[in-house]
C-alpha positions in Angstrom: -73.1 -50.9 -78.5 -71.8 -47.7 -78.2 -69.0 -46.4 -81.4 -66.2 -46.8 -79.1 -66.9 -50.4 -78.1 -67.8 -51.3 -81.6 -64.2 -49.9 -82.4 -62.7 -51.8 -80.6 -64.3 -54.9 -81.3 -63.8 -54.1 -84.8 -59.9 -53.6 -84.6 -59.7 -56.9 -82.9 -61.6 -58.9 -85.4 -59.5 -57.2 -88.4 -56.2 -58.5 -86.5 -57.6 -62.1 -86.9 -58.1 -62.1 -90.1 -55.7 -64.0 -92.5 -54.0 -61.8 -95.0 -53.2 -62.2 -98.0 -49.6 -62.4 -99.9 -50.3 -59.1 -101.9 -51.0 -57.3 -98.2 -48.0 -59.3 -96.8 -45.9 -57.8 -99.8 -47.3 -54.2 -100.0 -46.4 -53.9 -96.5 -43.0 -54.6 -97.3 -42.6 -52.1 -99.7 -43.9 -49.8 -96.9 -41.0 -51.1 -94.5 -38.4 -50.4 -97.8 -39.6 -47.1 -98.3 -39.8 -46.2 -94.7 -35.9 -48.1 -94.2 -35.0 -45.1 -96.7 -36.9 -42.4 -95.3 -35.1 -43.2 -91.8 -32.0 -43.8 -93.2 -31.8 -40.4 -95.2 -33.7 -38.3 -92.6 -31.1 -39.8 -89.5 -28.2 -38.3 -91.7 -30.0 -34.6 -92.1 -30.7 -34.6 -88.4 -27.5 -36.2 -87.3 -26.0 -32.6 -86.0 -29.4 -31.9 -83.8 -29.5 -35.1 -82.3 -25.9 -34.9 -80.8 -26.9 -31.5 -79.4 -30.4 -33.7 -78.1 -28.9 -36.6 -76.7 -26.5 -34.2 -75.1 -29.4 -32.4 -73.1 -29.5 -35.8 -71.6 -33.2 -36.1 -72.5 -33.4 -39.3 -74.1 -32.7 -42.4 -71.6 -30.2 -44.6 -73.2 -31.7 -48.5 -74.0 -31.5 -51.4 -76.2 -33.4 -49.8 -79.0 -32.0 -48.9 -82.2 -32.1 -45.6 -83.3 -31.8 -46.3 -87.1 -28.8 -45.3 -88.9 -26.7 -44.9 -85.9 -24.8 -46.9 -83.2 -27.1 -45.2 -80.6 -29.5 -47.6 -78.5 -32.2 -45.6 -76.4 -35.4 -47.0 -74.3 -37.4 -47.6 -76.5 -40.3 -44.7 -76.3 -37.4 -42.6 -76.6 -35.9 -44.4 -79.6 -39.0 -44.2 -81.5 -39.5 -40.4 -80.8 -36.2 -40.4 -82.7 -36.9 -42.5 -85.6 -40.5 -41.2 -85.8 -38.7 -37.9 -86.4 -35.9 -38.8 -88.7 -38.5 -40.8 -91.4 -40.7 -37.3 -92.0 -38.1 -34.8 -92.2 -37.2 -35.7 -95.8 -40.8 -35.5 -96.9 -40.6 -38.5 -98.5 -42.8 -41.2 -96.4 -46.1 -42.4 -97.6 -49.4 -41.1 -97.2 -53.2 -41.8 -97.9 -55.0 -38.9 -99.9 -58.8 -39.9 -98.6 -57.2 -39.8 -94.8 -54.8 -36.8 -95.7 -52.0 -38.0 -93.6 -48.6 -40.0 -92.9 -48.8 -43.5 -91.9 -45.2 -45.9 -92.8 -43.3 -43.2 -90.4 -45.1 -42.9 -87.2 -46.0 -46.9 -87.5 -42.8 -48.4 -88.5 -41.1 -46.2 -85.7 -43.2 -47.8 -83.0 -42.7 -51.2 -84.2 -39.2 -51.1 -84.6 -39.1 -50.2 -81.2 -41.7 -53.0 -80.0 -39.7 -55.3 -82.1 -36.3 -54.8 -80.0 -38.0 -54.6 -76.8 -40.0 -57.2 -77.1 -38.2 -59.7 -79.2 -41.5 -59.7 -81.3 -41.8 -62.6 -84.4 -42.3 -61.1 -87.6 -45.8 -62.4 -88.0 -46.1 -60.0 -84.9 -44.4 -57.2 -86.3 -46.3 -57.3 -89.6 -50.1 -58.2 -88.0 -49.0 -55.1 -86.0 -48.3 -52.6 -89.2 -51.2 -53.8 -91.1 -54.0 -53.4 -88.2 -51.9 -49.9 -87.2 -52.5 -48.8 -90.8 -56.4 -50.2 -91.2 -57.1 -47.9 -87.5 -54.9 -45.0 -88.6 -57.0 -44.9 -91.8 -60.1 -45.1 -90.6 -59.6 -42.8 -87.6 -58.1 -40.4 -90.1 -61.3 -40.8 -92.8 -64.2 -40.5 -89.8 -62.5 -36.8 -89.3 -61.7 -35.0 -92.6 -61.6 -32.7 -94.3 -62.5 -30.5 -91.0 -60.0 -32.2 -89.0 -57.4 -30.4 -91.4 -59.4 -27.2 -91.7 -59.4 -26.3 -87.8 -55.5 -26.9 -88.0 -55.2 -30.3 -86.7 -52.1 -32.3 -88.3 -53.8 -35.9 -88.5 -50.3 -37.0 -88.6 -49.9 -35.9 -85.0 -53.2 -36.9 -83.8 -54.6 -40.1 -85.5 -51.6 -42.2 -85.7 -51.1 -41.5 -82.0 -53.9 -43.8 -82.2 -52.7 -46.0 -84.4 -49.2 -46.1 -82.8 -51.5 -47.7 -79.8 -53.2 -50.0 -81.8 -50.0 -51.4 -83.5 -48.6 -52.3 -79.9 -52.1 -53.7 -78.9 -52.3 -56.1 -81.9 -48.9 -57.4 -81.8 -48.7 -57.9 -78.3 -52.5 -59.9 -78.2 -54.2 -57.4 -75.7 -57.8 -58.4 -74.8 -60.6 -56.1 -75.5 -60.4 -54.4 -72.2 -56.9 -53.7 -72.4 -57.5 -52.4 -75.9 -60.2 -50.0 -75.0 -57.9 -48.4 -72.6 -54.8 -47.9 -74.7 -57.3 -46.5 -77.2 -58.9 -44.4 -75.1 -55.4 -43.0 -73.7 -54.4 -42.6 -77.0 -57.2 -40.5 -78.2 -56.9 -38.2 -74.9 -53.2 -37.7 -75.8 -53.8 -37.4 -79.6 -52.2 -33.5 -80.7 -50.4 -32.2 -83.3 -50.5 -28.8 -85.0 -50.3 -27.8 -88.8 -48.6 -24.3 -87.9 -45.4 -26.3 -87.2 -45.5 -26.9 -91.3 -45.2 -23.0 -92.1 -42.5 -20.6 -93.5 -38.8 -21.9 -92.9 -39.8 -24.5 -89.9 -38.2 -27.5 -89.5 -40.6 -28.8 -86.7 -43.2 -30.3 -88.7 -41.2 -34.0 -88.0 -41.9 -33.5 -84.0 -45.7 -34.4 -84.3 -44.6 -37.6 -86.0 -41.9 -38.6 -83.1 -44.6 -37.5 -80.7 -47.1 -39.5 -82.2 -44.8 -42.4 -81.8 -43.8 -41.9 -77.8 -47.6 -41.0 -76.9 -48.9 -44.0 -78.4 -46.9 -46.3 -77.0 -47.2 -44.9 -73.5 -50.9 -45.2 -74.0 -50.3 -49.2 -74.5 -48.1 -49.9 -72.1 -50.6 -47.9 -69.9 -53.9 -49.6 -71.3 -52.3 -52.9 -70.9 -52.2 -52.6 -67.1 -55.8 -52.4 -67.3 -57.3 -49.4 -65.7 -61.0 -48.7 -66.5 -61.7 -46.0 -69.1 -64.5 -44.0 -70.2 -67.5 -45.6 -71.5 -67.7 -44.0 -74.9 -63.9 -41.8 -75.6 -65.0 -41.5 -79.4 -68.3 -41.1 -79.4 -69.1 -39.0 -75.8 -70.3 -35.5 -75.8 -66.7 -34.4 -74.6 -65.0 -37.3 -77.0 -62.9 -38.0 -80.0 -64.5 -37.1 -82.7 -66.7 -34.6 -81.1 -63.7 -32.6 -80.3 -61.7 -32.9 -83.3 -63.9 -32.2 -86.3 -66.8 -30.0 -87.2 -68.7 -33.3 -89.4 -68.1 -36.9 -88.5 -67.8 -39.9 -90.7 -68.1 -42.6 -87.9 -69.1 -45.4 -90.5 -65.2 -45.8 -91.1 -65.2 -47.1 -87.4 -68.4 -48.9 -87.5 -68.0 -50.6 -90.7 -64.7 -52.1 -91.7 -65.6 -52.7 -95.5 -62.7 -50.0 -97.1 -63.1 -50.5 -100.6 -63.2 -54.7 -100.0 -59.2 -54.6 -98.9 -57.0 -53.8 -96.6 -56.6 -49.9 -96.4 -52.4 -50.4 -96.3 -52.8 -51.1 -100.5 -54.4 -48.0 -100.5 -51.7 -45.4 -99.7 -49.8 -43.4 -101.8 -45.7 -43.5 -102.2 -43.7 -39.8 -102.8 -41.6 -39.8 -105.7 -40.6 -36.4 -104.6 -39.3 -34.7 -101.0 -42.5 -32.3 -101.1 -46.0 -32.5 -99.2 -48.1 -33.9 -101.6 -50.4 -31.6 -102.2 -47.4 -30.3 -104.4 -47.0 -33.7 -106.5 -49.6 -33.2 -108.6 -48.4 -29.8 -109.6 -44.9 -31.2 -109.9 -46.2 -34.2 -112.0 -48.0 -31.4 -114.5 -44.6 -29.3 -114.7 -42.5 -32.0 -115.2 -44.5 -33.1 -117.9 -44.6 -29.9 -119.7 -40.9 -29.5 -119.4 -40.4 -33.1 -120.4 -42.5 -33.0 -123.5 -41.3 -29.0 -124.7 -38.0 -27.7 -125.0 -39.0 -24.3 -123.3 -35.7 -22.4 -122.3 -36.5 -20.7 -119.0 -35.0 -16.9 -120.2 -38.6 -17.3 -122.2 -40.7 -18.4 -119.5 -43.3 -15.0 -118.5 -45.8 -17.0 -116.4 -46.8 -19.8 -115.3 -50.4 -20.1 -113.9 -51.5 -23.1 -111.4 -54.7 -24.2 -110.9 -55.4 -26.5 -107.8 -58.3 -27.6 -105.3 -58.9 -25.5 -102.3 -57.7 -27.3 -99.3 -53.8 -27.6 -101.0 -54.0 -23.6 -101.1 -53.7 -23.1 -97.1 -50.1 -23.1 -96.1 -48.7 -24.6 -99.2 -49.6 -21.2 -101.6 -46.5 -19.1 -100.9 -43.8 -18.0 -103.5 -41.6 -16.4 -101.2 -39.4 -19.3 -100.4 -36.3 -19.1 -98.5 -34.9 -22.5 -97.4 -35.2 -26.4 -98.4 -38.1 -26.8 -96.2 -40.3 -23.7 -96.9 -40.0 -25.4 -100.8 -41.0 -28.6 -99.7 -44.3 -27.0 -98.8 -44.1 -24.9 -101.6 -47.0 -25.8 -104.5 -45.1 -23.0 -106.6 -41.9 -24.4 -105.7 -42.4 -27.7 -107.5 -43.6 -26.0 -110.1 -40.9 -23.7 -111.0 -38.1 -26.6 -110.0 -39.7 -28.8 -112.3 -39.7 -26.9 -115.3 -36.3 -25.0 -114.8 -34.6 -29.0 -114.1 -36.7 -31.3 -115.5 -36.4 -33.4 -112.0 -37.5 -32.8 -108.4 -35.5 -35.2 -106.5 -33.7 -34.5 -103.4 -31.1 -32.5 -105.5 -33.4 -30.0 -106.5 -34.4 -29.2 -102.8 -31.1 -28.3 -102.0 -30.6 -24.6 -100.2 -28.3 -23.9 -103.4 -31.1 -24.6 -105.8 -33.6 -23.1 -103.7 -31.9 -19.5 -103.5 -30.4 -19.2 -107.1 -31.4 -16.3 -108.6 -32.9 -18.6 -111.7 -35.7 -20.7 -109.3 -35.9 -17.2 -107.4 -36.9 -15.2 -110.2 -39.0 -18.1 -111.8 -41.2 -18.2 -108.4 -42.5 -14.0 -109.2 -43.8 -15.2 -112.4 -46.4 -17.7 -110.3 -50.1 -17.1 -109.7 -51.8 -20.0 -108.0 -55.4 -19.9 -107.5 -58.3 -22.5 -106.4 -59.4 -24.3 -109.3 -63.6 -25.2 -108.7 -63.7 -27.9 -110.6 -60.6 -29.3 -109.1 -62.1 -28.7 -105.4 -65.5 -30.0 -106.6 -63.4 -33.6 -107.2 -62.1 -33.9 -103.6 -61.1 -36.2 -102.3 -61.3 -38.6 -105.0 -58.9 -37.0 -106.9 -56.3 -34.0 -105.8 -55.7 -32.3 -109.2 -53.7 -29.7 -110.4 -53.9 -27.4 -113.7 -50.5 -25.8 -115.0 -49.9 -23.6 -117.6 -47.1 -22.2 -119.6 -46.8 -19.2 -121.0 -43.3 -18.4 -122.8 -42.5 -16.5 -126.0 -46.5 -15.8 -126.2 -47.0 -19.6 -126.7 -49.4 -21.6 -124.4 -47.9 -25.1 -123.0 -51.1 -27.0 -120.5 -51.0 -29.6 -118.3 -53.0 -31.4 -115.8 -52.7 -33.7 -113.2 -55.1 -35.7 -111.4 -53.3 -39.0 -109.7 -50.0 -37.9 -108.5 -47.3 -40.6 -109.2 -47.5 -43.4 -106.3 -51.2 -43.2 -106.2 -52.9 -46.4 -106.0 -53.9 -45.4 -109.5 -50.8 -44.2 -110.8 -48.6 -46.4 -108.7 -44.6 -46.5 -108.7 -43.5 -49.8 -109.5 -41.4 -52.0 -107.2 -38.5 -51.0 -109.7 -39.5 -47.4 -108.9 -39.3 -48.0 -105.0 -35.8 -49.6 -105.1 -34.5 -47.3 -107.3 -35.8 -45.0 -104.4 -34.4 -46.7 -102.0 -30.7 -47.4 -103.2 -30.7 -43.7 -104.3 -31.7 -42.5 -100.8 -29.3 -44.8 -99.1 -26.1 -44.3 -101.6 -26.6 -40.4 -101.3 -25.8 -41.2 -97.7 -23.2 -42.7 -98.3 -24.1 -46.5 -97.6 -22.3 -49.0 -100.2 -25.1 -50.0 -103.1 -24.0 -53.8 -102.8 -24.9 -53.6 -98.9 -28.0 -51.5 -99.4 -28.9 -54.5 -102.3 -27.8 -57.4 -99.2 -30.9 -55.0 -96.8 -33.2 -55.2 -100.0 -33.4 -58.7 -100.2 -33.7 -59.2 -96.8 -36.4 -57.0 -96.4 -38.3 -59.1 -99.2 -37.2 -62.1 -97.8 -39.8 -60.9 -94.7 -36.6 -60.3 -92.1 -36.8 -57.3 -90.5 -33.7 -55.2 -89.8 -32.4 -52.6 -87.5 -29.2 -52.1 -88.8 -27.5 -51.9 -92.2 
């Protein structure tokens, strides 16, 4: 059986499979934390999407586009939605598969949701096989998926997005194999749309989300594919990565669970190859009252791959610092906090963060790059009035290992929804329905 096939019949046999209550509840949080992302991202964009929907682009439908009275077809809606829940930076991620799941999945299934009148056993069988596939798809790839400049983002959860609709509306094998195979032909996404002041990095994740439904929709017709579209000479994984890892396809045995309890939640609105670096910052600051007058350098230590893209200390707007390793650093120590607040274009350009970042020298750290990808560390270090303050960092908070608690993630969640502008009592009513296992497209 060639990898493809076994794929296939692998992701079929994982949707079968009776979860438990801790999956059944973890993917909740995911659907809270991604209900905030939306919500919060929606307001940011709200002035670019008039000018969008304007252009007459997007087809207007019965789908919600979250936040907003705005109903769109339903590829369309979750191009939108896909887009809104990463440009805050905020949205889970899984540090082995180096890439963002709850925002591309939840989008699609959202969508499906409406369009379909799904059940919620549906939508949720849907999100946990989307994550398990966007994982693993992810994982048989890196690191040299990321390397050659691929944003897995973009490209595996295009995959995922398929698999999600396959699952939750009970294709057969052959109608599976095609929407996967469509999905992997359409799969792109670039990491250059990350750099200097861009605000484009959100389009691979509403891309993502329209591609892979078409692929679905198209695989469920039932047109004959390939024999082999990840495994061929010219396929998947051929194409996309230097070294392979196709045991995460062949053998579904992901540390004994579910892969959805192994991502990671953002405490902060930076990539998170920053969060360790924030975490060490934060905790210097936190633990020493250093004034910042006295602060002559600080030195970061982190693993290779975080350097590329995510080194620079000239930073110029919000979203340049949310890729900015030296960024977090410097915020966290001058404010003691790295929320949203602190990635504001006024905090950003005053002169005291400004002048903070030309006392920064980041460099790779061997030992830390030698620990990948278990762990994605970071070293800082303090230097101020010839005293030396050190801290590392090796699980990030909202790390399977260092997880944020469910009071962390509604505290998250009623902070990004308030700062919006949406009543605390009504964002408390969403909560509970959201535990309660209803699923909502309007609050």
């Amino acid at each position: 059986m060639n990898i493809t096939d076994q794929f296939v019949h692998n992701i079929i046999d994982f949707s079968k499979r009776p979860f438990s209550e801790e999956v059944y509840h973890h993917a909740r949080k995911c659907y809270l934390d991604y209900l905030g992302c939306v919500l919060g991202g929606e307001k940011q964009n709200e002035e670019k999407l008039s000018q969008l929907l304007a252009t007459g682009l997007l087809e207007k439908g019965n789908c919600t586009v979250l936040g907003t009275n705005v109903k769109l077809a339903f590829r369309d809606a979750g191009f939108v939605n896909g887009f809104n829940a990463h440009a805050m930076e905020m949205d889970d991620g899984h540090r082995y598969a180096m890439l963002h799941i709850e925002a591309p999945l939840f989008s699609a299934m959202t969508a499906l949701y409406e369009k379909e009148q799904l059940s919620t056993d549906a939508f949720y069988k849907g999100i946990i096989v989307g994550y398990e596939v966007t994982v693993r798809v992810s994982c048989s790839l890196q690191p040299w998926h990321k390397v050659r400049g691929y944003h897995s983002t973009g490209t595996c959860a295009t995959i995922g997005v398929a698999m999600v609709a396959a699952m939750a509306l009970d294709f057969d094998f052959g109608q599976t194999k095609a929407a996967l195979t469509a999905a992997a032909s359409s799969s792109a996404g670039l990491l250059e749309l990350l750099h200097d002041d861009s605000e484009m990095k959100p389009y691979n994740v509403g891309r993502a989300v329209m591609d892979g439904l078409t692929a679905a929709y198209f695989g469920r017709v039932g047109y004959i594919p390939p024999v082999d579209v990840l495994g061929g000479k010219r396929g998947f994984l051929n194409i996309m990565s230097d070294t392979q890892h196709p045991e995460f396809l062949t053998t579904f045995a992901f540390n004994d669970k579910p892969s959805i309890l192994s991502n990671f939640f953002k405490p902060y609105p930076a990539c998170r190859h920053c969060h360790s670096t924030i975490d060490a910052a934060l905790q210097i600051a936190r633990d020493n009252d250093i004034a910042v007058k006295d602060i002559e350098k600080i030195k970061i230590g982190v693993y290779k791959l975080a350097l590329t893209g995510h080194d620079h200390t000239e930073v110029n707007s919000s979203k340049s610092a949310m890729m900015s390793i030296p960024y977090g650093a410097v915020v966290a120590l001058a404010k003691k906090n790295a929320g949203l607040a602190q990635y504001k274009e006024d905090v950003v350009s005053s002169d005291e963060i400004q002048q903070l970042l030309t006392k920064v020298v980041i460099s790779e750290d061997p030992e830390l790059t030698n620990l990948l990808p278990n762990i994605r560390g970071s070293k800082v270090e303090v230097i101020a009035k010839g005293k030396k303050y050190e801290s590392r960092i090796d699980y990030s908070l909202g790390e399977p290992e260092n997880p944020m608690s469910n009071e962390d993630l509604i505290e998250k969640f009623i902070g990004l929804t308030t700062t919006i502008g949406i009543n605390k009592n009504t964002a408390l009513v969403a909560l509970k329905k959201i535990f309660d296992g209803i699923v909502i497209t309007k609050i």
